[in-house]
N, C-alpha and C positions, 0 to 999 in steps of 0.2 A: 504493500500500500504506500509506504513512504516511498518507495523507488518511483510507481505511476504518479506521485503530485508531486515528488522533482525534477520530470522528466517533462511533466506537463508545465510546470513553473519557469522551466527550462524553455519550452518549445516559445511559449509566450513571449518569453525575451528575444527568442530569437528572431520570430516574427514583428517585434517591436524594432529590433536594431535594423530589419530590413525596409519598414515599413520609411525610417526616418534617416535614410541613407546613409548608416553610417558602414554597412557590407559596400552600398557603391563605391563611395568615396574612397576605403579600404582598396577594391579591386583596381578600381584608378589608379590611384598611388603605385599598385605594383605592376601595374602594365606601362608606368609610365618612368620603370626604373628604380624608383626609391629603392624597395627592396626585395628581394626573396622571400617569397614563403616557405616555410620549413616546415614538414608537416611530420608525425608520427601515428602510428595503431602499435597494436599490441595482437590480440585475435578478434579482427574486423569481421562481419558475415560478408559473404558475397558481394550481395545486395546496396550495403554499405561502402565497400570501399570503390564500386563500380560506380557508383552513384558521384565521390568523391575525384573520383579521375573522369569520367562523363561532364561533372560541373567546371573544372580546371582548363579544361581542351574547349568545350562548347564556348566558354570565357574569356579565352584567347592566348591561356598560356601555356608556356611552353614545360615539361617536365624535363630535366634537367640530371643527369647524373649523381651523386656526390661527390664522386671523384674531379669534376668540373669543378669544385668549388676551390681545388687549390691551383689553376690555370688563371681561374679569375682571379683569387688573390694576389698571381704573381705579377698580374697584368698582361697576361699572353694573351686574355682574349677581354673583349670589355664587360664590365658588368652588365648584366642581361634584363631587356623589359621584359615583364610579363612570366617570369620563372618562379617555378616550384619543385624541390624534394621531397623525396617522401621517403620515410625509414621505419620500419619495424622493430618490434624492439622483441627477444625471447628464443625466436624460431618455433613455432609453436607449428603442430603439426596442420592445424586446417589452412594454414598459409598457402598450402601447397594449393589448394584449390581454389581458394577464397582470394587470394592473392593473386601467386604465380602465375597462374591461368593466364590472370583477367591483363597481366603486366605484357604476356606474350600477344593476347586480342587486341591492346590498343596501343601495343608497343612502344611502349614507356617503361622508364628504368624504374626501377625500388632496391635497399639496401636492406637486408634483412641482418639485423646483429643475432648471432646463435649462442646460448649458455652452453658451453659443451659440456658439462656432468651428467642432465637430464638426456641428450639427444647419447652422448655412450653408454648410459646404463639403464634406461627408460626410467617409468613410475612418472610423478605428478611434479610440477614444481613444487618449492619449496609453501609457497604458501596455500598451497591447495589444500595440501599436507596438514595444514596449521588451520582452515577456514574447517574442517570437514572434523578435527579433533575439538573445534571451540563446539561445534554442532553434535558433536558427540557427548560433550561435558568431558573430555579425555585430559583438559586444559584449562585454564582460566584467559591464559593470554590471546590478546587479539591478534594479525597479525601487524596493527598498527603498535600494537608493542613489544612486539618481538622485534622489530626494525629498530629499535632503541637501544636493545640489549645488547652488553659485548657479545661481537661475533661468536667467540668456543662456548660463551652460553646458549646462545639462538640456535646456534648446532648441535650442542649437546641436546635441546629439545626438540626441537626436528627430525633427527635420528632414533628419536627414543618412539615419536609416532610414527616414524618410518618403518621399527622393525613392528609396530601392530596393525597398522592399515597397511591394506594393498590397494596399490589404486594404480586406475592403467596411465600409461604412457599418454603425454601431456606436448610431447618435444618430437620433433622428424624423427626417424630413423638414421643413423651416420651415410645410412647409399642413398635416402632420400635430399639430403642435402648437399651429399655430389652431387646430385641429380638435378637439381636445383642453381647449383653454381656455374652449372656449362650452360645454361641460361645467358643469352647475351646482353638479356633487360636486369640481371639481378645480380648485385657485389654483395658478400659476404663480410662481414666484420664482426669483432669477438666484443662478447656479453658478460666476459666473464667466468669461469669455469662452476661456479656454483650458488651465482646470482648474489651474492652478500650484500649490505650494506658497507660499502667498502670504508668510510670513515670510523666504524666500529672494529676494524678491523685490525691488529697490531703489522708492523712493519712486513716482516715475513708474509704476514696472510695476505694482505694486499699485494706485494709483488707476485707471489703466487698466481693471485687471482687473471692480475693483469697481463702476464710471462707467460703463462703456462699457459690460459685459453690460448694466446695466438699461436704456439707452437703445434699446440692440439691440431687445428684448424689449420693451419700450412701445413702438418702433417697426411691431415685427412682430406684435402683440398685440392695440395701442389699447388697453390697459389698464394703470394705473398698476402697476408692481411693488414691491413695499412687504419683501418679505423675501427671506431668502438666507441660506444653507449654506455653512459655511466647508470649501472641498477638504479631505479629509487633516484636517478638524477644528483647523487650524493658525489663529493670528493670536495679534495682538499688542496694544495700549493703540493700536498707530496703525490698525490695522483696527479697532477700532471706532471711531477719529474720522472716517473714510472716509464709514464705513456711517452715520455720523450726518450726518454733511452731503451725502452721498449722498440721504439722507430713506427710507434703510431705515428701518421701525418696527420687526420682526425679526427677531433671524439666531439660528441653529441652530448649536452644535455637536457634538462625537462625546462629551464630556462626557455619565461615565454616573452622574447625578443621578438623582433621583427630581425630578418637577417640582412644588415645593411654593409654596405660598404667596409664600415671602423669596426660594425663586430665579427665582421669576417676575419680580420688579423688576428682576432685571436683564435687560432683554427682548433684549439682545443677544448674548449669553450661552447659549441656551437649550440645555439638553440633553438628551441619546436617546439610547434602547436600538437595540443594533443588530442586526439577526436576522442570522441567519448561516446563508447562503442555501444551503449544502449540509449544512445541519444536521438532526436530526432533530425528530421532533415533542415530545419532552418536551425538550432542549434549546433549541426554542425557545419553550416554555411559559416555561421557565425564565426567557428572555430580554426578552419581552417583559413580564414584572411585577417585570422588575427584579434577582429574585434572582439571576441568573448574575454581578451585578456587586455583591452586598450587602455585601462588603468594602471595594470603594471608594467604593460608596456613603454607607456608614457614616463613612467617614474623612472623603471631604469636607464632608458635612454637619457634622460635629464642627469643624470647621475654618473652615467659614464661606464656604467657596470654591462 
């Protein structure tokens, strides 16, 4: 019931920001250069993320690689009107269809970032794990406070419902995400080997997390992995010295910018819009040209961050 009246509360607004032009204005500005739209899902239905690349093309822009986004930085090619990314965040397994498909029918790029633990050993993500034991009584904690807790505690209880629930696989297959990466519409980059919250994490764990997925995944791949999504949008001044000596060239996070020019330089840094996958259709108009977040859009920019 709460879900159906903040969805509808939700739709409301949306059709309010479009009603009072502030979606037009929004899409002006980006067809007119200001900036990038940077978009993310997580596990979109079909229906939705088709709907989302349908509106972007009919609209006049263009979909754009990631990997373009450091040609642009470097000045090789000029900054672009009317552009948008779009990145995945998990690897989740209905991507494959819900996604991938739809990326090959309209032939448009997408980056999917993979947690490699879940896709090499199946079973559920971490918090599914955690959502299904609060629902059980197996638990007390949410999973908004387990993201709080030092990491070897959040693990130690994680583990501990992992060895009593069984629950199916959540993540590709390792041949379905080869299979997926000889795609010419889709770049792979690493999520992390076991999804953490990485700022709870001590030194080791964190390098860990950030080292080891990409070797995972250049292992599993044969291809170099050059960018990565920070879980939970979390890090710190030592995740990015990681991801620099790592020899990531970019990482993504939940940071809702608009992506302009100046916060392009900071390529590790990058930020996106996040749709909000039981959301409605002008709510996610809303979301992906930015204005559902134009208040803190505004402030950051003002601010420099």
């Amino acid at each position: 019931m709460k879900q159906m009246v903040r969805n509808s509360l939700a739709e409301l607004l949306g059709i309010w920001y479009t009603i009072n032009g502030k979606i037009k204005k929004a899409k002006q500005r980006a067809l007119a250069g200001e900036f990038i739209l940077s978009i993310y899902f997580h596990a979109p239905s079909a229906a939705l993320f088709e709907s989302c690349v349908r509106w972007l093309l009919k609209n006049g822009f263009q979909i754009i690689p990631t990997q373009q986004l450091l040609a642009i930085k470097a000045g090789e090619i000029p900054f672009p009107k009317g552009a948008a990314i779009i990145t995945v965040d998990d690897g989740w397994r209905t991507n494959i269809n819900n996604i991938v498909a739809i990326t090959k029918q309209y032939k448009v790029p997408v980056t999917i970032f993979a947690t490699t633990e879940p896709v090499e050993k199946g079973g559920a993500y971490w918090w599914t794990y955690a959502n299904k034991a609060k629902q059980l009584h197996l638990i007390e904690y949410s999973v908004e406070q387990l993201k709080k807790l030092d990491n070897i505690e959040r693990l130690n209880i994680v583990n501990k419902i992992k060895a009593t629930l069984n629950l199916q696989r959540e993540a590709m297959y390792p041949e379905e995400l080869q299979a997926i990466a000889e795609s010419k519409y889709i770049t792979v980059g690493s999520h992390t080997v076991t999804h953490p919250i990485l700022i709870q994490c001590d030194d080791a764990e964190a390098e860990f997390e950030i080292c080891t997925s990409k070797k995972i995944l250049e292992l599993l791949l044969n291809k170099p992995i050059t960018q990565f999504a920070y879980p939970n949008g979390d890090y710190s001044s030592r995740e990015l010295e990681l991801l620099q000596l790592a020899g990531y060239q970019l990482a993504f996070t939940t940071k809702t910018h608009y992506l302009t020019e100046d916060v392009l330089k900071q390529q590790l840094e990058l930020p996106r819009f996040e749709v909000w996958e039981s959301g409605g259709y002008f709510e996610t108009i809303s979301r992906i040209t930015g204005v559902w977040f134009n208040s803190k859009t505004k402030k950051n920019h003002s601010n420099g961050q």
